[in-house]
N, C-alpha and C positions, 0 to 999 in steps of 0.2 A: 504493500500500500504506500509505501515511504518511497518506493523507486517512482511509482503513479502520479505520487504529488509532483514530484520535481519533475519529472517528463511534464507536465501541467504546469507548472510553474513557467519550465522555459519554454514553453510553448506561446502561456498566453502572451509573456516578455517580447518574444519574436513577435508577437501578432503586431503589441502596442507598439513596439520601435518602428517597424513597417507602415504603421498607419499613417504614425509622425512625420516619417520620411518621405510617405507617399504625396503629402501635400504638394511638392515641389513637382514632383510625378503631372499629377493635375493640372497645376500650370500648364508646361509644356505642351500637353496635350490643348488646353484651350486654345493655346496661344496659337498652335501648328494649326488647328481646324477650323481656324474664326473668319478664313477668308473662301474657306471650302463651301459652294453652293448647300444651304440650308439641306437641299435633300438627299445630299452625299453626308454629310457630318455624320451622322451616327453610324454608317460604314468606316470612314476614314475613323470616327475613335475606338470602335471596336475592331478592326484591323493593325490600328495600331497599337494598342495596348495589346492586345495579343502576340503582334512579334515582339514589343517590347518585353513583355513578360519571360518568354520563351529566352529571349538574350539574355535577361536576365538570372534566370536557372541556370544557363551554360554558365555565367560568369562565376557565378556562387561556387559551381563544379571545378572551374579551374583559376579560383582565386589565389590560391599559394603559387601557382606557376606564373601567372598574371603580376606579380607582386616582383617578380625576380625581376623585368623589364624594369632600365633603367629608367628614371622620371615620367613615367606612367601616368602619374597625378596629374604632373606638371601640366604632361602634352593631353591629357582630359581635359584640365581645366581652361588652355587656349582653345581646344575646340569647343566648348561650351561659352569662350567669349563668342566668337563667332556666331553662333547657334544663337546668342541671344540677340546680338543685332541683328543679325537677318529676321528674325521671329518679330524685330519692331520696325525693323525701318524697311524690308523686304526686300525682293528687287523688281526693277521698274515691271519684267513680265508679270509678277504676281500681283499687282497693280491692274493689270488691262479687265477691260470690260470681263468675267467669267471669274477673276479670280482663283486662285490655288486652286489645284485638281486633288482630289482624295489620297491619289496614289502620294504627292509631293506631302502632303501633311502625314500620310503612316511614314513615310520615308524619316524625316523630319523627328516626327516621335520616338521613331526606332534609336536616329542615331542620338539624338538629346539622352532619351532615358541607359541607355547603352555606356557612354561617359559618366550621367551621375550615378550610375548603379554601382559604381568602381566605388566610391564609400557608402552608398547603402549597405550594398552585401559585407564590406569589415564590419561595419557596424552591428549587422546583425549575427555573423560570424561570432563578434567577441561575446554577444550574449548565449548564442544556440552550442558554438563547439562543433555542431553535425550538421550532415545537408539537410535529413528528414524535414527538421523544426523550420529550418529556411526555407524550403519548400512547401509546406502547411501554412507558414505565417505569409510568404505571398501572394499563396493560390486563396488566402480568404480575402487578402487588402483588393484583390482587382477589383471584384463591383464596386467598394469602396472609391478606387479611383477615378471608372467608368463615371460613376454617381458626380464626385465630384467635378469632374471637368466640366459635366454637363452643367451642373449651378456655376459655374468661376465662367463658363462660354455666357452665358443667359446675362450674368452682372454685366462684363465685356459689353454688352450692345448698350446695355443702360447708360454703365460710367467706363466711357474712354479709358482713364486714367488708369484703374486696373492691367491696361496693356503695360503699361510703365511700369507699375510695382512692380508685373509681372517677370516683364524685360532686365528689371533691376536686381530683381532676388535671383535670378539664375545668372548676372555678372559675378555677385557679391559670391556665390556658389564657387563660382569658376577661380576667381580670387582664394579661397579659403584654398582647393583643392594645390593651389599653385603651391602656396605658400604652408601649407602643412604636408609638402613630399618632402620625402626625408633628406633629399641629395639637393634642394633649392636650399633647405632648414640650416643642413652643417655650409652649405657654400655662402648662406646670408652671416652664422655666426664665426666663419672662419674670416669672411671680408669686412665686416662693421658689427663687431658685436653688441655695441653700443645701439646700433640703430637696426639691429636684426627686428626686436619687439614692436617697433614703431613701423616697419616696413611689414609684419603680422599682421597690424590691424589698418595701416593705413591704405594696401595695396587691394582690399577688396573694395574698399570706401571709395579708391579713385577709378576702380574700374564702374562701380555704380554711375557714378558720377560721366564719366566716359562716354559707355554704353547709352544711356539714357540722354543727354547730352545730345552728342552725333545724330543717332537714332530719331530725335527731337526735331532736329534741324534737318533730316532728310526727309521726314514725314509732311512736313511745312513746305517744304518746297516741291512735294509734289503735289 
């Protein structure tokens, strides 16, 4: 009965850590399917959270070999700069009369959630120890996400502005990822240790700033 609870213990822990994480998840997904023709979106997010899903198992499976690549973090977290301004400021074709095609928003979702799934899965890793519990706690968080994107897509048309938090929470992401891989971490306090801490907290603030910014001023001008 004492092995039961703790199997249960870490179980519900994986469920909770996943849901927390999933938030970010949700984003990405509104943010990739907001341009998608009204009567494609719920294919495009149920196609894409499904491959996202699926990569993301694979990932959990080969997380310890995943880990040995040099600055892994690093190069996730410049392609999720990327990934963020394009999701705000677009480019001009996703702009024209028709808007993003379903396929370019599962695409979109795939590789976004694929990059930030690199610390979801340690995360839940450090709680579960085992694939099983990582596998259970993700396969319950999808509807969850599903759910979610759908109400974060629906605010999206009311208030604008959500596009920007949106676009900002996954710089400040990308930032974090940069700056807590462990081969940026010893290279920041091996060159300015004094200013390693400050370049911790200041480099996801300027990427916010950046992204959102740029993004800002491309949207205006078209």
């Amino acid at each position: 009965m004492e092995f039961l609870g703790l199997e249960l213990a870490t179980l519900l822990q994986v469920i909770g850590v996943d849901l927390i994480l999933s938030g970010d998840n949700a984003i990405v997904i509104a943010l990739a399917a907001r341009n998608v023709p009204a009567e494609q979106r719920k294919k495009a997010i149920f196609w894409g959270t499904f491959g996202a899903i699926v990569l993301r198992l694979i990932i959990a499976a080969i997380i310890v070999w995943l880990l040995k690549i040099p600055l892994i973090s690093s190069i996730g977290g410049i392609l999720l700069i990327r990934i963020a301004y394009n999701l705000l400021a677009g480019k001009d074709k996703e702009h024209k009369d028709g808007g993003n095609t379903a396929a370019s928003a599962v695409r979109t979702i795939i590789i976004a959630d694929a990059v930030m799934s690199l610390d979801n899965v340690l995360a839940l890793a450090g709680v579960a120890h085992d694939f099983v519990p990582i596998l259970i706690g993700i396969l319950i968080s999808i509807p969850i996400i599903i759910w979610g994107s759908q109400i974060i897509l629906s605010a999206m048309e009311k208030f604008p502005i959500i596009i920007y938090a949106g676009a900002g929470l996954l710089a400040y992401t990308a930032g974090e990822m940069i700056v807590r891989d462990r081969k940026i971490d010893i290279f920041l306090h091996s060159l300015a240790p004094n200013l390693a801490q400050t370049i911790h907290v200041g480099l996801p603030i300027a990427l916010v700033i950046a992204v959102v910014g740029i993004g800002y001023y491309k949207r205006k001008n078209k």
